[in-house]
Biotite code that builds the C-alpha atoms (Angstrom):
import biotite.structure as struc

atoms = struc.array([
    struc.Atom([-33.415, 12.079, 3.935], chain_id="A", res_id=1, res_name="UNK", atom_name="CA", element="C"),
    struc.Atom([-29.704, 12.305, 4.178], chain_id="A", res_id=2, res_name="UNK", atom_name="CA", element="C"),
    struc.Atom([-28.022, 10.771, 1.810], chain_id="A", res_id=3, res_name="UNK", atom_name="CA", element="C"),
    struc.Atom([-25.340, 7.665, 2.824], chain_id="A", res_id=4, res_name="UNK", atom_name="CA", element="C"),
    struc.Atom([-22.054, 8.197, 1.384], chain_id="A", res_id=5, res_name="UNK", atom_name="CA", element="C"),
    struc.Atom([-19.523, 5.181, 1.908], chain_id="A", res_id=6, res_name="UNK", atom_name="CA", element="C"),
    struc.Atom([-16.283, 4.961, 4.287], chain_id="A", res_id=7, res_name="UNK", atom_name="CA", element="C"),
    struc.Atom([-13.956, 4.988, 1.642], chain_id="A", res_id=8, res_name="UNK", atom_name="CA", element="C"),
    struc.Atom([-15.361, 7.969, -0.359], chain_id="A", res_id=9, res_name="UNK", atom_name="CA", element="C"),
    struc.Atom([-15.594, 10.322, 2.893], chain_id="A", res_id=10, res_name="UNK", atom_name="CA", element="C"),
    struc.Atom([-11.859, 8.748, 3.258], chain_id="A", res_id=11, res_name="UNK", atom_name="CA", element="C"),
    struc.Atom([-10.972, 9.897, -0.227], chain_id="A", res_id=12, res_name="UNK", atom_name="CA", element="C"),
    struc.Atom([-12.550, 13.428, 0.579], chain_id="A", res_id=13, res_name="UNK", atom_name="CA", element="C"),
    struc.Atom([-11.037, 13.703, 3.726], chain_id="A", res_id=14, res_name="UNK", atom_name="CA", element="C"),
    struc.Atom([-7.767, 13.232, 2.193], chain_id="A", res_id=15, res_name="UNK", atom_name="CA", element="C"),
    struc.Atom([-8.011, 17.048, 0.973], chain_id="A", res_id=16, res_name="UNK", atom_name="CA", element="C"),
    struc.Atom([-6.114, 15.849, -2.401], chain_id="A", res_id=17, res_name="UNK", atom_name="CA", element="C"),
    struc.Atom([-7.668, 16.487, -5.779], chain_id="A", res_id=18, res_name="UNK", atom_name="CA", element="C"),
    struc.Atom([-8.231, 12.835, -7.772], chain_id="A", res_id=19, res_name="UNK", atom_name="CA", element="C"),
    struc.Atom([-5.175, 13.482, -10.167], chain_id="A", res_id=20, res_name="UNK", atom_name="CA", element="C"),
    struc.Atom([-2.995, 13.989, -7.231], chain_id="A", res_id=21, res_name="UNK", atom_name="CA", element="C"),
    struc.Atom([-4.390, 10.402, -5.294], chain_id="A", res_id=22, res_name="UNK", atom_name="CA", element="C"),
    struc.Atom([-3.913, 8.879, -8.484], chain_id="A", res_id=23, res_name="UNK", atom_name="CA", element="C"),
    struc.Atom([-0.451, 10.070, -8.947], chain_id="A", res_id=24, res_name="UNK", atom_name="CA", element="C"),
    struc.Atom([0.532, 9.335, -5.164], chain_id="A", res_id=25, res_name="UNK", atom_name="CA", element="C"),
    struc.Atom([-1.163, 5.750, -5.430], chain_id="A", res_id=26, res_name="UNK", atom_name="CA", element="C"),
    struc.Atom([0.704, 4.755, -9.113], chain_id="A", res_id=27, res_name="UNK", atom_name="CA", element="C"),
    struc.Atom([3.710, 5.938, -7.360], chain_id="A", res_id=28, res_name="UNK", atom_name="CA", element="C"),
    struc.Atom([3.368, 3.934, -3.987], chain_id="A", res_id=29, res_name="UNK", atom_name="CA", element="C"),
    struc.Atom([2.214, 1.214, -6.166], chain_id="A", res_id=30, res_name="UNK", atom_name="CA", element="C"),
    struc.Atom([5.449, 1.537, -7.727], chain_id="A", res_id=31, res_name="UNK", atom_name="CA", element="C"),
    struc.Atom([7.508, 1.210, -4.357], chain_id="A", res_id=32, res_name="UNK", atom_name="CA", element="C"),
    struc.Atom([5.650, -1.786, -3.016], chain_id="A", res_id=33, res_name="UNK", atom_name="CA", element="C"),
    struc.Atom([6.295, -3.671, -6.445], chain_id="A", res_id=34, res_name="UNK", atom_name="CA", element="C"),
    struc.Atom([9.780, -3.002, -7.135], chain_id="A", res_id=35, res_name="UNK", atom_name="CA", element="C"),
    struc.Atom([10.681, -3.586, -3.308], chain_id="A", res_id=36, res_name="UNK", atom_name="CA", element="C"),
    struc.Atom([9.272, -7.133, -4.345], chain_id="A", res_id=37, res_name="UNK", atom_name="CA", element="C"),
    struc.Atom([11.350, -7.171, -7.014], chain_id="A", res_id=38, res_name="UNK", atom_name="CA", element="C"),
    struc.Atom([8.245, -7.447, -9.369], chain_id="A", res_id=39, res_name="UNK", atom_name="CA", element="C"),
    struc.Atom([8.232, -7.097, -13.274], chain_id="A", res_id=40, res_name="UNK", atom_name="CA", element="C"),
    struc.Atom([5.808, -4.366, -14.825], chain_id="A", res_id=41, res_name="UNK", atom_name="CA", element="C"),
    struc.Atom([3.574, -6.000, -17.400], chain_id="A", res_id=42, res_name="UNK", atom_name="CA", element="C"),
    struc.Atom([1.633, -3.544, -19.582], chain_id="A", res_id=43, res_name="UNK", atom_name="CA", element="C"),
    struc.Atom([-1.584, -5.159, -20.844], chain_id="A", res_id=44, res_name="UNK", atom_name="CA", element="C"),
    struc.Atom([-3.803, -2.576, -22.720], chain_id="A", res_id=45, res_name="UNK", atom_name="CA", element="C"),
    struc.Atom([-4.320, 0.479, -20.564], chain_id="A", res_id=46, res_name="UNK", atom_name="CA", element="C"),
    struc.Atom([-3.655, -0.725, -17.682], chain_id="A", res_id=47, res_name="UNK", atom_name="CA", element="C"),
    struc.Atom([-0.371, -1.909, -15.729], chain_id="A", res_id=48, res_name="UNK", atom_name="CA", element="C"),
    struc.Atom([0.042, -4.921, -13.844], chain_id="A", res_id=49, res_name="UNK", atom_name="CA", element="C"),
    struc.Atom([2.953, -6.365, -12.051], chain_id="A", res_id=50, res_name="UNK", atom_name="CA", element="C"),
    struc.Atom([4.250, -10.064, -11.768], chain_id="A", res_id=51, res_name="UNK", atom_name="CA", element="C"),
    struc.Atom([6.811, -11.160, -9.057], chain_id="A", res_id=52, res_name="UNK", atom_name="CA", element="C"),
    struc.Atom([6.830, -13.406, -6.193], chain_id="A", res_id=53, res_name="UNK", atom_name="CA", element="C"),
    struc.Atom([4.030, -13.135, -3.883], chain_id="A", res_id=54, res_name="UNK", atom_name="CA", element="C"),
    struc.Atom([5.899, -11.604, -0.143], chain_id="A", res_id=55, res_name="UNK", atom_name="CA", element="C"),
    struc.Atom([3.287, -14.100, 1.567], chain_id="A", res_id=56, res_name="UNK", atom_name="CA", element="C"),
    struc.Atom([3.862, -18.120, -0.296], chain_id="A", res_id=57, res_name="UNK", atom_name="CA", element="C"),
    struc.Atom([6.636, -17.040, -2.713], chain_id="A", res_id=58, res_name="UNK", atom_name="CA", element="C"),
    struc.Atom([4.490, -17.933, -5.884], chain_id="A", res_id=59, res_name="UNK", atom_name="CA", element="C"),
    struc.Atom([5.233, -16.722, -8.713], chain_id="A", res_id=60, res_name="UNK", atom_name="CA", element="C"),
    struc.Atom([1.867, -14.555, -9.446], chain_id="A", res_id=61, res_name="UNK", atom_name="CA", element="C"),
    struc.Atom([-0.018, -11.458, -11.171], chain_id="A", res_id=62, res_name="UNK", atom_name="CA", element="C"),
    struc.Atom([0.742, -9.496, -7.617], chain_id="A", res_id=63, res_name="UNK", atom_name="CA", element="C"),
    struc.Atom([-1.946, -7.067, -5.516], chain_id="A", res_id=64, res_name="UNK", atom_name="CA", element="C"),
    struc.Atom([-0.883, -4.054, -2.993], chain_id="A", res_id=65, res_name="UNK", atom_name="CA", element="C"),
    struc.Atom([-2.597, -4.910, -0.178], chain_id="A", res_id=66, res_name="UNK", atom_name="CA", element="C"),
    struc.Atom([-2.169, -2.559, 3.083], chain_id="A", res_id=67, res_name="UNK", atom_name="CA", element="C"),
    struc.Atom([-1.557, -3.735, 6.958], chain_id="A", res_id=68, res_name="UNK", atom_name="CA", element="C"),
    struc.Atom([-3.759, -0.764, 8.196], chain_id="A", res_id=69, res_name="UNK", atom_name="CA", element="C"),
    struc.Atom([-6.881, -0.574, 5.395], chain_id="A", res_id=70, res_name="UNK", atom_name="CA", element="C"),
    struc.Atom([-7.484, 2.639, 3.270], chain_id="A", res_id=71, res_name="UNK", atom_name="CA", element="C"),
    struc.Atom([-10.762, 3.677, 4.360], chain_id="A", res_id=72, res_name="UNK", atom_name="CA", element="C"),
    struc.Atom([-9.940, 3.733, 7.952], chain_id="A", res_id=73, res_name="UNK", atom_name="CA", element="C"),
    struc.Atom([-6.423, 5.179, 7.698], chain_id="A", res_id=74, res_name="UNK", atom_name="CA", element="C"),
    struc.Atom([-6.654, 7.208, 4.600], chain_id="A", res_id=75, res_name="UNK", atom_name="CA", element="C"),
    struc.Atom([-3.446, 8.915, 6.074], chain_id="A", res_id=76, res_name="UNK", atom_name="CA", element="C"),
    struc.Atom([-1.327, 5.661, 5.805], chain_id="A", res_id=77, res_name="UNK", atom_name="CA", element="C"),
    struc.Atom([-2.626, 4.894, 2.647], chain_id="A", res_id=78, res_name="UNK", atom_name="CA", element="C"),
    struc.Atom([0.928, 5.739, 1.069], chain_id="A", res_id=79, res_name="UNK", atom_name="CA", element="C"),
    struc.Atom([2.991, 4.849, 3.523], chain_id="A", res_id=80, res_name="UNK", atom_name="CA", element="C"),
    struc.Atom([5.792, 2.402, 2.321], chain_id="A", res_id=81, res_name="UNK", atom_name="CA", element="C"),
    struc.Atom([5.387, 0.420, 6.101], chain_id="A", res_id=82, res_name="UNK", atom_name="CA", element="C"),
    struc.Atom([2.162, 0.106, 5.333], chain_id="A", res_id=83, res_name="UNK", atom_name="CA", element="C"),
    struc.Atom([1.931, -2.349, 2.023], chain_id="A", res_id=84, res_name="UNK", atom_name="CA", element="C"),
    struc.Atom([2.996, -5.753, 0.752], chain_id="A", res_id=85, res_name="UNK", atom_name="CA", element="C"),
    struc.Atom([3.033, -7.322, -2.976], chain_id="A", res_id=86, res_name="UNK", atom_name="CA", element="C"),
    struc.Atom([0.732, -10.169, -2.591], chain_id="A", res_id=87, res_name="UNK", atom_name="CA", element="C"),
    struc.Atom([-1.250, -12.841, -4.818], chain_id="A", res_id=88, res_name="UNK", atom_name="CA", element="C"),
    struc.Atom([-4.574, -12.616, -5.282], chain_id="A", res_id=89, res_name="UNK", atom_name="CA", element="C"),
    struc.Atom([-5.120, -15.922, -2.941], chain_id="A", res_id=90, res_name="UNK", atom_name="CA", element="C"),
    struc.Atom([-2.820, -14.671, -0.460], chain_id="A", res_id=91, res_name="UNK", atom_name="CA", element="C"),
    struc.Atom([-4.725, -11.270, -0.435], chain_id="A", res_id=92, res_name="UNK", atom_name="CA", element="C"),
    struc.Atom([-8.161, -12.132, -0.451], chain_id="A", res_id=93, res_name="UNK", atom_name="CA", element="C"),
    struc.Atom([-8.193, -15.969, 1.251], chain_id="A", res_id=94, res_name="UNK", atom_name="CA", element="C"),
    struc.Atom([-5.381, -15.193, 3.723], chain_id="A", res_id=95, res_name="UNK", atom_name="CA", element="C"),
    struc.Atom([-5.039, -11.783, 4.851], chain_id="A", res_id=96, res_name="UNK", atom_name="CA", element="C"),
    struc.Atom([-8.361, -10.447, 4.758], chain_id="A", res_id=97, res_name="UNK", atom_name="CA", element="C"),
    struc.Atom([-9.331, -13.362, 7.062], chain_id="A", res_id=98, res_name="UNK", atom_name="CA", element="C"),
    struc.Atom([-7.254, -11.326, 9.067], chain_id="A", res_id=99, res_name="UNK", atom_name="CA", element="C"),
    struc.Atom([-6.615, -13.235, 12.450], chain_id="A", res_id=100, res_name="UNK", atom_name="CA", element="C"),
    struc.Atom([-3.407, -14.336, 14.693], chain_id="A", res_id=101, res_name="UNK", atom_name="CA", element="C"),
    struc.Atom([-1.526, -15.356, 11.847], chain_id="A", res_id=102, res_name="UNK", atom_name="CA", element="C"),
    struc.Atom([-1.516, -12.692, 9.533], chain_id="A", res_id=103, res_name="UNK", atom_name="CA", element="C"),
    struc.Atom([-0.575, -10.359, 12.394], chain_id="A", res_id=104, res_name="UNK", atom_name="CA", element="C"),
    struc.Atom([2.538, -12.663, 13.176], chain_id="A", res_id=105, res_name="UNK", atom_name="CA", element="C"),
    struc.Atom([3.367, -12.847, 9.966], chain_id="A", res_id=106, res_name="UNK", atom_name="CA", element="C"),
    struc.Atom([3.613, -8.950, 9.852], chain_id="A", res_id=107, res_name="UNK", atom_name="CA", element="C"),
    struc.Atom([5.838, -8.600, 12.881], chain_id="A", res_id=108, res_name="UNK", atom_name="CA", element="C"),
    struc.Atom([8.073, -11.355, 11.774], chain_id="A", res_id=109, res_name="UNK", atom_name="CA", element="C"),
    struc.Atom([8.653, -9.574, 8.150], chain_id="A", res_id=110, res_name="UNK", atom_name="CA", element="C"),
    struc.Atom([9.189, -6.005, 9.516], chain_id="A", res_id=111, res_name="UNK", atom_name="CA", element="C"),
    struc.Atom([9.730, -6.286, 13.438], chain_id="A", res_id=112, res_name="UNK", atom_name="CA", element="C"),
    struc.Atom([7.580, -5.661, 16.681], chain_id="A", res_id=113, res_name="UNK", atom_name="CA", element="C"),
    struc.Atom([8.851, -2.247, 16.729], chain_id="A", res_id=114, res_name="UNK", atom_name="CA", element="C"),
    struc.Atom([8.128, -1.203, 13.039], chain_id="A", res_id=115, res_name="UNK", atom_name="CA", element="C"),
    struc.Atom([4.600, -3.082, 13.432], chain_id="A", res_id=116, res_name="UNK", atom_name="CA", element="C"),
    struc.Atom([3.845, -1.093, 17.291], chain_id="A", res_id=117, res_name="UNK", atom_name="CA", element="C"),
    struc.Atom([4.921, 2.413, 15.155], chain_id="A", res_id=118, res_name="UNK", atom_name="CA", element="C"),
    struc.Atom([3.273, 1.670, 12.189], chain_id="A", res_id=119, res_name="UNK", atom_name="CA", element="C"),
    struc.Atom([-0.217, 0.625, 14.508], chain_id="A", res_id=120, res_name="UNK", atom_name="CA", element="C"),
    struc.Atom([0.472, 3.934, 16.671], chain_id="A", res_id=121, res_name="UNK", atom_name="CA", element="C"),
    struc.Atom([0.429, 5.922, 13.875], chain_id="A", res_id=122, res_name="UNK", atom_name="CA", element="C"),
    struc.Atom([-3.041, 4.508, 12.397], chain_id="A", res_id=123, res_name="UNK", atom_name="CA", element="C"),
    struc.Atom([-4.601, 5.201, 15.790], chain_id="A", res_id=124, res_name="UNK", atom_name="CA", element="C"),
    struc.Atom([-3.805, 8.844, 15.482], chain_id="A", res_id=125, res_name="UNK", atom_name="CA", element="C"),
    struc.Atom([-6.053, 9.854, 12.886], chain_id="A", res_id=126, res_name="UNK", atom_name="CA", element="C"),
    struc.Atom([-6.721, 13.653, 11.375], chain_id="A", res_id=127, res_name="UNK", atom_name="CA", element="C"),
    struc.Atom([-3.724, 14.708, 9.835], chain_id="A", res_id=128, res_name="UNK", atom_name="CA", element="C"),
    struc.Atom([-4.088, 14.582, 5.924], chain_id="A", res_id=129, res_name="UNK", atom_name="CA", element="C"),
    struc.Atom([-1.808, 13.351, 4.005], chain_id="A", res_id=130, res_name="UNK", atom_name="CA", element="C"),
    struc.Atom([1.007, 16.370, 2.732], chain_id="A", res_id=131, res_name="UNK", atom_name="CA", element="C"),
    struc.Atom([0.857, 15.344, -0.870], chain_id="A", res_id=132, res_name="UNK", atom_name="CA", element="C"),
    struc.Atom([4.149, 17.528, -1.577], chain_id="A", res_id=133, res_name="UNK", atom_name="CA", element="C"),
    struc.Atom([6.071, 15.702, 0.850], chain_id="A", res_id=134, res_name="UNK", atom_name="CA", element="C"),
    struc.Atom([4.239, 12.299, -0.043], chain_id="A", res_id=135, res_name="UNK", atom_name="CA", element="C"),
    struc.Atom([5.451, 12.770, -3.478], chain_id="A", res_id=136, res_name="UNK", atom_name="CA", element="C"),
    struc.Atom([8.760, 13.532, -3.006], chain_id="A", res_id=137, res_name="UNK", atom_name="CA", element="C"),
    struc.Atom([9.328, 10.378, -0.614], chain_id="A", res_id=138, res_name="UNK", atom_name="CA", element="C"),
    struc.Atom([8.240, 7.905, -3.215], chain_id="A", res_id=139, res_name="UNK", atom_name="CA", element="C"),
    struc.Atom([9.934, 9.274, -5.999], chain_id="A", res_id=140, res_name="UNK", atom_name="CA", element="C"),
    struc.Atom([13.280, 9.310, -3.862], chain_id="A", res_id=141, res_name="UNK", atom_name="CA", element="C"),
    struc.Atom([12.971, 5.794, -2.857], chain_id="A", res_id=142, res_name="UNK", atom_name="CA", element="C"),
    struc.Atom([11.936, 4.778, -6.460], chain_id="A", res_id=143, res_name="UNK", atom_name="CA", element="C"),
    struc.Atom([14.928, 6.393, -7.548], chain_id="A", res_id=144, res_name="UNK", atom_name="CA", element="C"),
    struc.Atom([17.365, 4.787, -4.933], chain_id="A", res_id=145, res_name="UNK", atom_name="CA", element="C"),
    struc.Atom([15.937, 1.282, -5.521], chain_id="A", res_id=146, res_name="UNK", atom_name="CA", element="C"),
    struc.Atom([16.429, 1.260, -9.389], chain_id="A", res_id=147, res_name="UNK", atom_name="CA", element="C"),
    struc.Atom([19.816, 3.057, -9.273], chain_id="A", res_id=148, res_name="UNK", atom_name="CA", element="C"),
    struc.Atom([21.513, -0.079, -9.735], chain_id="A", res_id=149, res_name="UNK", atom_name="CA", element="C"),
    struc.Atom([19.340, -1.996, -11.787], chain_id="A", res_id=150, res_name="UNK", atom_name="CA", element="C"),
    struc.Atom([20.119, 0.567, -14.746], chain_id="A", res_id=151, res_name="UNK", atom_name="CA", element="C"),
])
């Protein structure tokens, strides 16, 4: 009997990336999507949260990544900067994994019809993996440029 294996682990395996790289690539994308919120990084223990205003009902919140185009069925978008918002854990969970009319207007009135139409193109064309080289270099850049002037 063949053995099930779930969407998001064949995802993860068809990314072609080793598990330090994903890990890298997701800390750093995590890192773009929070400090684009303007977000505070809270270090509790071993692990790192971040605290900001929720992009969704502008509470002030422990914040979530959550992605327009979801992980296991666009593994290659899973970094994307277009493709992720700082939300609360209600907004996340209660509000935009209902999904529905009014999340999806609430997308295309925070980035634009174009940038939504691109960004929905680009999850329907599916088997490229993700270039982790490139990847890496993108979110590091745009960390950079958003923190230049906070120093």
């Amino acid at each position: 009997m063949k053995r099930r294996v779930g969407l998001r682990r064949r995802s993860l395996a068809r990314s072609g990336l080793s598990r330090e790289d994903r890990d890298e690539l997701r800390d750093l994308a995590r890192q773009v999507c929070f400090i684009r919120a303007n977000c505070a990084r809270v270090e509790v223990g071993n692990s790192v949260m971040w605290y900001g205003r929720c992009e969704h009902c502008r509470k002030s919140a422990y914040l979530q990544w959550s992605h327009v185009e979801p992980q296991g069925r666009c593994p290659h978008l899973r970094y994307d900067p277009d493709n992720y918002y700082a939300l609360c854990w209600f907004c996340h969970f209660q509000w935009w994994h209902k999904g529905g009319s009014e999340v999806e207007a609430w997308i295309r009135q925070h980035i634009g019809d174009a940038a939504r139409d691109r960004l929905a193109l680009r999850a329907r064309t599916r088997g490229h993996r993700v270039d982790y080289t490139a990847t890496r270099m993108l979110l590091t850049m745009m960390i950079r440029d958003m923190t230049k002037g906070a120093k």
